[in-house]
MIKEVO-202824 format. One record per residue (C-alpha): residue number from 1; residue in three letters; x, y, z. Coordinates in nm, 2 decimals. Layout:
BEGIN
- k_r_X_Y_Z
- NUM_ALA_X_Y_Z
...
end
This chain:
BEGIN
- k_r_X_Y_Z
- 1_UNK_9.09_1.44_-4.51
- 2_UNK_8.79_1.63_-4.55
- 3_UNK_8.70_1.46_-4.94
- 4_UNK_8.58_1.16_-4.78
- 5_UNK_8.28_1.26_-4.56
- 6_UNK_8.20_1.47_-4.92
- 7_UNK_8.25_1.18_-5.18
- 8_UNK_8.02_0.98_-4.90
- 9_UNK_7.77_1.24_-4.91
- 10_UNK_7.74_1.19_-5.26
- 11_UNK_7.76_0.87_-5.29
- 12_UNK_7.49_0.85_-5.06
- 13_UNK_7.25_1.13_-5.25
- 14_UNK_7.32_0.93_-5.62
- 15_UNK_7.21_0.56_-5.47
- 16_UNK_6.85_0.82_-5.26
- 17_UNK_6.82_0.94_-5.67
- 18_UNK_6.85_0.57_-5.84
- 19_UNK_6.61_0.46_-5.58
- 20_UNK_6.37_0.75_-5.63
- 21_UNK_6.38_0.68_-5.98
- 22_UNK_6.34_0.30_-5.95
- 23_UNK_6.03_0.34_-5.71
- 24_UNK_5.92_0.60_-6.00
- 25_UNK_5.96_0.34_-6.29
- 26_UNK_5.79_0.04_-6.06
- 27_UNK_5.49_0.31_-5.99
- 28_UNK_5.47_0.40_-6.36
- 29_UNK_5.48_0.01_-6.47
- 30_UNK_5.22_-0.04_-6.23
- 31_UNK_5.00_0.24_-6.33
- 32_UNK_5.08_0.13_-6.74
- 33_UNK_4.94_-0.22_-6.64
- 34_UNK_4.65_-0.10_-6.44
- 35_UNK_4.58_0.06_-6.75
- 36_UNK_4.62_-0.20_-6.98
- 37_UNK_4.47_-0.46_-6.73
- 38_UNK_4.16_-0.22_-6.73
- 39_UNK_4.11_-0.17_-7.04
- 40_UNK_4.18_-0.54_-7.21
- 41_UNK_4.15_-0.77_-6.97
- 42_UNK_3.88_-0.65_-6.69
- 43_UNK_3.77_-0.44_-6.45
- 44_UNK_3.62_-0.43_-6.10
- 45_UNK_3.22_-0.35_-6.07
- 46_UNK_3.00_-0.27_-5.80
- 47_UNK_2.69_-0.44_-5.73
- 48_UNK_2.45_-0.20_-5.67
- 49_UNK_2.09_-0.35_-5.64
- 50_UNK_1.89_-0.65_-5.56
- 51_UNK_1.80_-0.78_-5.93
- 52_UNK_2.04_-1.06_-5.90
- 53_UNK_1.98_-1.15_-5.57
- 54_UNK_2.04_-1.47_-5.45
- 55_UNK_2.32_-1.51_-5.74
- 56_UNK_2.49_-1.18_-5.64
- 57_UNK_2.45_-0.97_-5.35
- 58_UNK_2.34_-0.58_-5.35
- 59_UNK_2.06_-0.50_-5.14
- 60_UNK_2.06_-0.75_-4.88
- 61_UNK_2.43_-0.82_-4.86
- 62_UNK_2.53_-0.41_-4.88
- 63_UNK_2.66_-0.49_-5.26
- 64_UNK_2.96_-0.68_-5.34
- 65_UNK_3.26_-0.60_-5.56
- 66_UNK_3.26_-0.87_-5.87
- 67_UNK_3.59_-0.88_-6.12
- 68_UNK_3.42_-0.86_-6.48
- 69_UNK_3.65_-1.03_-6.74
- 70_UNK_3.59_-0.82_-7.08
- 71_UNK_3.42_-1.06_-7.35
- 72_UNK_3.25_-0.98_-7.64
- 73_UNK_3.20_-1.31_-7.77
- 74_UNK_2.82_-1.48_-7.81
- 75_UNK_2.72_-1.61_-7.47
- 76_UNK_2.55_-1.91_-7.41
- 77_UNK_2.24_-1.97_-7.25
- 78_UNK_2.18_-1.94_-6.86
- 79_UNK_2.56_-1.73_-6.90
- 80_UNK_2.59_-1.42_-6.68
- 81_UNK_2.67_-1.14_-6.87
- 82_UNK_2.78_-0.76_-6.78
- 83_UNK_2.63_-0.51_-7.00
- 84_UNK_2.61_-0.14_-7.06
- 85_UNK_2.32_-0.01_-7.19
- 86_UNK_2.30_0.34_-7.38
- 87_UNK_2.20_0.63_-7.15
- 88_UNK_2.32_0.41_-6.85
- 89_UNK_2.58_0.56_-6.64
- 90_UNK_2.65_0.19_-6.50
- 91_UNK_2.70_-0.16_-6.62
- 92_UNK_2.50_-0.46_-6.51
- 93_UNK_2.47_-0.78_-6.46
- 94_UNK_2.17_-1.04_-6.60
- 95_UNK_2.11_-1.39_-6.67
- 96_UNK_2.10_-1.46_-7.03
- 97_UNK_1.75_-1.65_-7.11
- 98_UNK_1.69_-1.60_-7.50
- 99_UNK_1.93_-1.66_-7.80
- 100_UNK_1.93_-1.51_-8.14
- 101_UNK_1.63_-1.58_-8.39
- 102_UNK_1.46_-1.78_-8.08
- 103_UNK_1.08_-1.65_-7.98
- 104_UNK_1.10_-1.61_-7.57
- 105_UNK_0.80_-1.59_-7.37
- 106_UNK_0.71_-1.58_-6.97
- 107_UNK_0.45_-1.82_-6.91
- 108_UNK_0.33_-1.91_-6.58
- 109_UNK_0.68_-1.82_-6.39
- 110_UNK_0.86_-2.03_-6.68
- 111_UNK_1.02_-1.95_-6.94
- 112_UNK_0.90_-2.05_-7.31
- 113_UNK_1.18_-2.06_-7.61
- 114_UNK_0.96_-2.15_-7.98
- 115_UNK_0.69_-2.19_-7.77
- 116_UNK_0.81_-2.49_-7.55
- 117_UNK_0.95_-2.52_-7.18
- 118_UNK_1.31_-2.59_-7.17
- 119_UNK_1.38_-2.93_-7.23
- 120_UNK_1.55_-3.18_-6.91
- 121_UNK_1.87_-3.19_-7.16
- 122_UNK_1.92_-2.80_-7.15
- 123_UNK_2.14_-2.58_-6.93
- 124_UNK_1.97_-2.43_-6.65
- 125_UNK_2.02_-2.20_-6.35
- 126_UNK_2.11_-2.31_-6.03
- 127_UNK_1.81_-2.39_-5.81
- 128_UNK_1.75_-2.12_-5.48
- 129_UNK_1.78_-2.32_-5.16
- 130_UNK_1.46_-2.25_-4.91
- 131_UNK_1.57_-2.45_-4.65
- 132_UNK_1.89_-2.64_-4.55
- 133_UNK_1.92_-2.85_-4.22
- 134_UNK_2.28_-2.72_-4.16
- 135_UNK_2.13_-2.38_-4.07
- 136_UNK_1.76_-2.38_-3.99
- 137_UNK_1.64_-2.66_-3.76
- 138_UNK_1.38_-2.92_-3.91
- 139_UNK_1.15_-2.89_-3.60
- 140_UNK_1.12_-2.48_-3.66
- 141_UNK_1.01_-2.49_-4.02
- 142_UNK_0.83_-2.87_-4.09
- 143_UNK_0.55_-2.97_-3.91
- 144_UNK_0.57_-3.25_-3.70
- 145_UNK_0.26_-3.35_-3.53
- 146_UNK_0.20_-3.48_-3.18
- 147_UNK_0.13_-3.83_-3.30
- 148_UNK_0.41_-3.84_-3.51
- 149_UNK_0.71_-3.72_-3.26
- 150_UNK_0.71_-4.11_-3.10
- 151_UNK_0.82_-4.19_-3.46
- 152_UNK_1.10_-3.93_-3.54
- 153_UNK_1.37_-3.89_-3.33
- 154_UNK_1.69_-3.65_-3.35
- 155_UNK_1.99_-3.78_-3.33
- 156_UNK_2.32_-3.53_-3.39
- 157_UNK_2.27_-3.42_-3.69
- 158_UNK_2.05_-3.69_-3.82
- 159_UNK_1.71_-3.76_-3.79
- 160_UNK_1.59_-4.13_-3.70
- 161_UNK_1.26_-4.26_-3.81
- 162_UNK_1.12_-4.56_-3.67
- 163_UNK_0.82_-4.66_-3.88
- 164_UNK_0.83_-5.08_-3.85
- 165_UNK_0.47_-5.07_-3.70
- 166_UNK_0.33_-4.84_-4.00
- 167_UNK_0.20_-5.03_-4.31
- 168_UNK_0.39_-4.91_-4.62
- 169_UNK_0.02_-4.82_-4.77
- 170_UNK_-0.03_-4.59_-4.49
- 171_UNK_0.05_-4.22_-4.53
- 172_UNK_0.08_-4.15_-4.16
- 173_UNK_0.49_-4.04_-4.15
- 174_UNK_0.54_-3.75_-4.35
- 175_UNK_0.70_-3.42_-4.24
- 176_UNK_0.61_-3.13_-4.49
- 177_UNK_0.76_-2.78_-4.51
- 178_UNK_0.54_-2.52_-4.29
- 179_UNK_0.55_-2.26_-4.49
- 180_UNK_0.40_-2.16_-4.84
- 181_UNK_0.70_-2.15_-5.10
- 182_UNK_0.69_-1.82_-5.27
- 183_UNK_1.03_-1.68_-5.44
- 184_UNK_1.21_-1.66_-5.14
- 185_UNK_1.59_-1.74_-5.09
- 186_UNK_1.84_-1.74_-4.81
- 187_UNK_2.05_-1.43_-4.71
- 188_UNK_2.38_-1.39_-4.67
- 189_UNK_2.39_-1.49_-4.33
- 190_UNK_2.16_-1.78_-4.46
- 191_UNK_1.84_-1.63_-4.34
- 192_UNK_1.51_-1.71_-4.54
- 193_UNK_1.44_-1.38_-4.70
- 194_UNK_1.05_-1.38_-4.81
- 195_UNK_0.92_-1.34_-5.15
- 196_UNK_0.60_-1.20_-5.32
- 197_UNK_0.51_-1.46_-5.58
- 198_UNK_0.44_-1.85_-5.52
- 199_UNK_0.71_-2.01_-5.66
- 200_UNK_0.60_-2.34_-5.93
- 201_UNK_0.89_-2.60_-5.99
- 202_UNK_1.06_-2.73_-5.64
- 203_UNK_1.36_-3.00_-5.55
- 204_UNK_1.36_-3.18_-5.23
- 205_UNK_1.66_-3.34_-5.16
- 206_UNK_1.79_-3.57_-4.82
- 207_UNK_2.03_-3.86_-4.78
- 208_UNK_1.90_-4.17_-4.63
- 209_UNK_2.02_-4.47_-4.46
- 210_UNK_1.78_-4.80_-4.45
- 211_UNK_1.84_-4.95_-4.15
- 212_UNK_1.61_-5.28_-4.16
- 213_UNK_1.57_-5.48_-4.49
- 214_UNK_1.20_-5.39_-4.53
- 215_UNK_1.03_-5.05_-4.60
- 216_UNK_1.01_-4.76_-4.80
- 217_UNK_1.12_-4.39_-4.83
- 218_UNK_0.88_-4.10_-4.99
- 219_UNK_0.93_-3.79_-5.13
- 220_UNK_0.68_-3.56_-5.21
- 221_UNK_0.60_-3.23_-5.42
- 222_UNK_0.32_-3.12_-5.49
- 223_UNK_0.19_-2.85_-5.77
- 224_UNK_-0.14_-2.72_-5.84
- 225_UNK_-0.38_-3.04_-5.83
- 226_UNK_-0.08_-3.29_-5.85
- 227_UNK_0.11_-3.49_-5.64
- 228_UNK_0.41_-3.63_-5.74
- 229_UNK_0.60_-3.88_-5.51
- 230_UNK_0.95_-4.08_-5.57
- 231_UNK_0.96_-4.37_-5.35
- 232_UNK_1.25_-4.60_-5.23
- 233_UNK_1.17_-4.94_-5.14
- 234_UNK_1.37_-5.22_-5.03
- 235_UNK_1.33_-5.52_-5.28
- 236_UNK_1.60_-5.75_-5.04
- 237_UNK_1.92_-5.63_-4.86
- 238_UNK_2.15_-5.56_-5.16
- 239_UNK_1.84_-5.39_-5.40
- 240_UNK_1.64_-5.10_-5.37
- 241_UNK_1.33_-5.02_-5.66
- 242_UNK_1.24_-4.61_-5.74
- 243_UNK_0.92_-4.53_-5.84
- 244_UNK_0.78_-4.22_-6.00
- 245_UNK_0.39_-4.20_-5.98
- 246_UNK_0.15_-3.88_-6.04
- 247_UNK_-0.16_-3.82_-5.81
- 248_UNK_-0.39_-3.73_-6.07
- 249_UNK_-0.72_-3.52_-6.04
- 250_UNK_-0.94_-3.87_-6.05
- 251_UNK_-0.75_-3.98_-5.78
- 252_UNK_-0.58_-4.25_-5.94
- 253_UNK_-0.22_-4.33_-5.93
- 254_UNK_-0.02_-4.32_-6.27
- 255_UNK_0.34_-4.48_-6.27
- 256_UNK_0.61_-4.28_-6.48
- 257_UNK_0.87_-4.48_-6.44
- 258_UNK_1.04_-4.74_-6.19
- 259_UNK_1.45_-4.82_-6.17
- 260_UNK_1.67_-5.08_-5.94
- 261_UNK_1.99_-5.03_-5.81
- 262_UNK_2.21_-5.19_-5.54
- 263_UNK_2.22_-5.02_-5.21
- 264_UNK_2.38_-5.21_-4.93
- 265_UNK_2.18_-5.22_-4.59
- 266_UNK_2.35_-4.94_-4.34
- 267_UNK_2.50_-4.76_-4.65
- 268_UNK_2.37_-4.41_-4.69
- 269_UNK_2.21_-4.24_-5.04
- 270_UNK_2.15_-3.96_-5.23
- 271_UNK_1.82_-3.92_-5.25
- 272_UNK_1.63_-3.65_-5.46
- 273_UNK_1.31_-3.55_-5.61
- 274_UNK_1.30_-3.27_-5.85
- 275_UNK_1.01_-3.12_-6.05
- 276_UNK_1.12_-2.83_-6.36
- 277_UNK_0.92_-2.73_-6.65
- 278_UNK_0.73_-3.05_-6.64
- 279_UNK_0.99_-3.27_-6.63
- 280_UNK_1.10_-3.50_-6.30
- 281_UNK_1.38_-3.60_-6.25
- 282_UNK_1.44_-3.87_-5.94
- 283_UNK_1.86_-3.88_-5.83
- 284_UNK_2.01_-4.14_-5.66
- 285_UNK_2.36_-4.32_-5.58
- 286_UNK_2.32_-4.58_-5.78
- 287_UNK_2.37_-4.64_-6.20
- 288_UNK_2.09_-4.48_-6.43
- 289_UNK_2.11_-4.15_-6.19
- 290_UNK_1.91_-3.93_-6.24
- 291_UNK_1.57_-4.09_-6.39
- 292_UNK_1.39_-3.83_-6.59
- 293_UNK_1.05_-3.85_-6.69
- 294_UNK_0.82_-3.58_-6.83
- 295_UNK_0.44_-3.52_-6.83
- 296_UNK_0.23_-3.27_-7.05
- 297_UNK_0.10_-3.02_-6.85
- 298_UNK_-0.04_-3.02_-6.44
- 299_UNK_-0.39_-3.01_-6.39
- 300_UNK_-0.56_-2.67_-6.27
- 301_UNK_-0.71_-2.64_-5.96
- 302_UNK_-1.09_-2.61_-5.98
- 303_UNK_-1.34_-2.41_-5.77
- 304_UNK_-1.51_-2.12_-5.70
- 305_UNK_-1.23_-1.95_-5.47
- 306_UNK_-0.95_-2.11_-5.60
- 307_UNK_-0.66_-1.94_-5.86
- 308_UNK_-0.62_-2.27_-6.11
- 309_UNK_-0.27_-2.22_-6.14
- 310_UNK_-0.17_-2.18_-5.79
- 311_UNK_-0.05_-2.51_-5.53
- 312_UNK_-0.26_-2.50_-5.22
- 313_UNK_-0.13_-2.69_-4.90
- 314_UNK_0.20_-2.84_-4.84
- 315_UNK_0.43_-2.83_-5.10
- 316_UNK_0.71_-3.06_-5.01
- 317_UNK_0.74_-3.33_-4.78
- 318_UNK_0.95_-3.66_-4.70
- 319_UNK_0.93_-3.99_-4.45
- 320_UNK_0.89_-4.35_-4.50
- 321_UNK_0.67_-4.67_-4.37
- 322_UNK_0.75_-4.99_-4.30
- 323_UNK_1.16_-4.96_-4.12
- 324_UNK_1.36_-4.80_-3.96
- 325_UNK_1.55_-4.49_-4.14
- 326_UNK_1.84_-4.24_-4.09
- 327_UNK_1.78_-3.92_-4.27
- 328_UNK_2.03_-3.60_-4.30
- 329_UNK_2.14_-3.32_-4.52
- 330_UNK_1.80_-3.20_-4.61
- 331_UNK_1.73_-2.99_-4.85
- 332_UNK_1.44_-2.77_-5.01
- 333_UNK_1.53_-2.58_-5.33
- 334_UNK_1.26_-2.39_-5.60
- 335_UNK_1.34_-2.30_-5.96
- 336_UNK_1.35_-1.94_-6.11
- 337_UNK_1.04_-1.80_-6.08
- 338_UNK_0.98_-1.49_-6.37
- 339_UNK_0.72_-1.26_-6.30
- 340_UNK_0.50_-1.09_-6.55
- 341_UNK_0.63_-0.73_-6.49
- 342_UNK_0.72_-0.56_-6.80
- 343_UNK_0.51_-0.55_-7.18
- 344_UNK_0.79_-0.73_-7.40
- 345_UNK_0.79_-1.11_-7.37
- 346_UNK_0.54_-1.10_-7.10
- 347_UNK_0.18_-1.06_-7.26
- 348_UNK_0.32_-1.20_-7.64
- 349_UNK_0.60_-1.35_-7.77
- 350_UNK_0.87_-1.20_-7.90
- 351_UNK_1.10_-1.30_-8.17
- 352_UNK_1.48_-1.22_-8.13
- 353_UNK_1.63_-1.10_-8.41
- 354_UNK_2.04_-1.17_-8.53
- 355_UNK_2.28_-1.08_-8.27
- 356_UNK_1.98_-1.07_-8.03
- 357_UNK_1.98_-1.18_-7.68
- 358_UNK_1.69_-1.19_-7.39
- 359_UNK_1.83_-1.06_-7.03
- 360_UNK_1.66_-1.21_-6.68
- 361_UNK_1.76_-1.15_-6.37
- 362_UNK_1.75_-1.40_-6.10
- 363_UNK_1.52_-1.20_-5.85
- 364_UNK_1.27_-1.14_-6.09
- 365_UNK_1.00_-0.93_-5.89
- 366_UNK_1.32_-0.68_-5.81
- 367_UNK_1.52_-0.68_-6.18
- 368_UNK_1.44_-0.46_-6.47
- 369_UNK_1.56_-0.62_-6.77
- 370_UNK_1.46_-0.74_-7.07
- 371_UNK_1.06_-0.77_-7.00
- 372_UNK_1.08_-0.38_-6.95
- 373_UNK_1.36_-0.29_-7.22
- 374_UNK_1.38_-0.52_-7.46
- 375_UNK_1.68_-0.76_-7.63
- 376_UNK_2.01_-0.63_-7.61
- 377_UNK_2.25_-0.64_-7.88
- 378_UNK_2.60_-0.86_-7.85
- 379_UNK_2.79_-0.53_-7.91
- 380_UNK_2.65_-0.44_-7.57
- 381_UNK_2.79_-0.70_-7.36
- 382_UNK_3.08_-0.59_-7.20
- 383_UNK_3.20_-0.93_-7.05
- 384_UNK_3.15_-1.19_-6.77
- 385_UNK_3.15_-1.18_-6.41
- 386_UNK_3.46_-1.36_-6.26
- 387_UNK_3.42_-1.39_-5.89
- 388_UNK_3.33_-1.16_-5.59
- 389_UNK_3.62_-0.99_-5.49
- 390_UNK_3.48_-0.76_-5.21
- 391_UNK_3.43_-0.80_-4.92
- 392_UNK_3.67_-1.06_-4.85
- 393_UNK_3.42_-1.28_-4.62
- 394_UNK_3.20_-1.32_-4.97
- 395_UNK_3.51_-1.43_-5.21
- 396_UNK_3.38_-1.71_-5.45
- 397_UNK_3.44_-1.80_-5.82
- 398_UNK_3.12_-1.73_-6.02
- 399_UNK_2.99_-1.92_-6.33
- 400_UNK_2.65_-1.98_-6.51
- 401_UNK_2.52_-2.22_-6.30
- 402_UNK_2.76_-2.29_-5.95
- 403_UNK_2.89_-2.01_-5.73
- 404_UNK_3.18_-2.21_-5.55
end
């Protein structure tokens, strides 16, 4: 009976082949999609520098892997693009600022398209937290003076003023941010990483709970010689009034623009004040959110010592008069600040041409990009950043103006 052991053996050597061949077929499938995934659909790129910073890590955060969907199409503005320059071993990633047959020009940190500031209505990058309560502590980076701590109290993760004995035309309450705002930005690990240049157009943003029927809540940001302040009174126990005023150089007060909305006594709001390319924009729980006003220009500083252009003293602050208030979930944020490194959009205008597009990136004082080389041309691009695949810790969806 020796054929059986035999027939077994090669049995069992036909069914080792068919499953070499099989694992051979799978790994060739595999390799043929690889190949046609890489090649038509995207690819995985390595961040290799700072330029993009906070938007995508490389120097700070030891560079992250990003999955680059190929697209050739015309971007949109404020779109992050991946492109590949000629003579460039590597592709990279920018912020796209100008459009074809636009003039684009860098003008005091902002950025000018035909010669005006971006309007409220356009798209915009996302602002660059400073500070945010959930991981820096109010008391280590606002100052709160001695005659002030009987008024603030902490409270878990809220922060309790009482302010009934304080006259709502007295400006005794409010807690500013320490430290000079420059175009900083928080790490990876959420530490402040410092910038270079002072930073222009700022957000403050809290949630706040009246807890008395009276008084009022402030907000404050302040830019070159102006003060701009959104306040929330209490007109009853069902209504609150905004008001938007400018501090002007005289010293008078100029109203922009006032709003009501119900707010119920104990009920907690969104609360926000933001400032961008001379536009302010006031947000709120409530219908008519956000109130947008705009102004012409802010007025220069004036003095011997003094650069007219720059903010001197605190630059954001918040509190209230007249109550008692809850406050939590506080926020500092600045807009894109772009340096004048570079010679092309920087010290004249330049006008894009068909097919044209204007490159920024988000770190400004670290990128090279279009200021230093120039528009790039659509046939360039090579598509748009997906998420952040590497390391795992850091995995988010990407898009022009949210990283989720």
């Amino acid at each position: 009976m020796p054929t059986q052991p035999r027939e077994r053996r090669l049995s069992d050597e036909v069914t080792k082949r068919s499953r070499l061949i099989r694992a051979l077929w799978i790994l060739g499938a595999a390799v043929i999609l690889l190949f046609v995934a890489r090649t038509f659909i995207g690819d995985v790129y390595h961040v290799d520098s700072g330029s993009m910073e906070p938007t995508l890590w490389g120097d700070e955060g030891g560079g992250e892997y990003v999955f680059v969907r190929f697209d050739r199409s015309a971007p949109a503005r404020q779109d992050l693009v991946v492109v590949r320059r000629a003579g460039e071993d590597h592709p990279i990633v920018k912020r796209v600022a100008g459009l074809p047959g636009e003039t684009v020009k860098i003008v005091q940190g902002d950025l000018m398209i035909d010669r005006q500031r971006l309007r409220p209505s356009e798209p915009r990058a996302p602002e660059i937290v400073v500070f945010d309560d959930r991981f820096h502590t109010l008391e280590s980076r606002f100052v709160i003076l001695e005659e002030q701590s009987r008024l603030w109290t902490k409270v878990a993760n809220e922060w309790h003023l009482d302010a009934r004995d304080i006259p709502i035309t007295v400006d005794k309450t409010l807690l500013y941010l320490r430290d000079p705002i420059d175009d900083d930005y928080l790490g990876p690990e959420h530490e402040l990483v410092r910038g270079t240049e002072q930073a222009n157009d700022l957000r403050i943003a809290c949630e706040v709970r009246f807890d008395d029927p009276t008084g009022r809540v402030r907000l404050r940001l302040n830019e070159m010689r102006d003060l701009f302040e959104a306040t929330l009174e209490r007109v009853d126990e069902t209504t609150v009034e905004i008001t938007v005023t400018r501090n002007s150089t005289s010293g008078s007060v100029e109203t922009l623009a006032t709003a009501r909305f119900p707010l119920a006594l104990g009920a907690w709001t969104r609360f926000w004040l933001e400032n961008r390319d001379n536009a302010l924009k006031v947000g709120f729980d409530g219908p008519g959110s956000p109130l947008v006003t705009s102004y012409k220009e802010n007025a220069p500083n004036t003095g011997e010592n003094l650069d007219p252009e720059k903010a001197y003293g605190y630059r954001a602050g918040f509190g209230g008069e007249g109550g008692r208030f809850a406050f939590r979930a506080i926020r500092v944020a600045r807009d894109m600040f772009y340096t004048s490194q570079g010679n092309v959009g920087v010290n004249a205008e330049i006008q894009l041409g068909p097919g044209q597009y204007f490159l920024l990136g988000d770190h400004s004082s670290r990128s090279k990009d279009s200021r230093d080389w120039g528009p790039i041309d659509v046939s360039q691009i090579v598509g748009r950043p997906i998420s952040v695949v590497w390391p795992p810790s850091r995995w988010r969806r990407i898009s022009a103006d949210r990283l989720d």
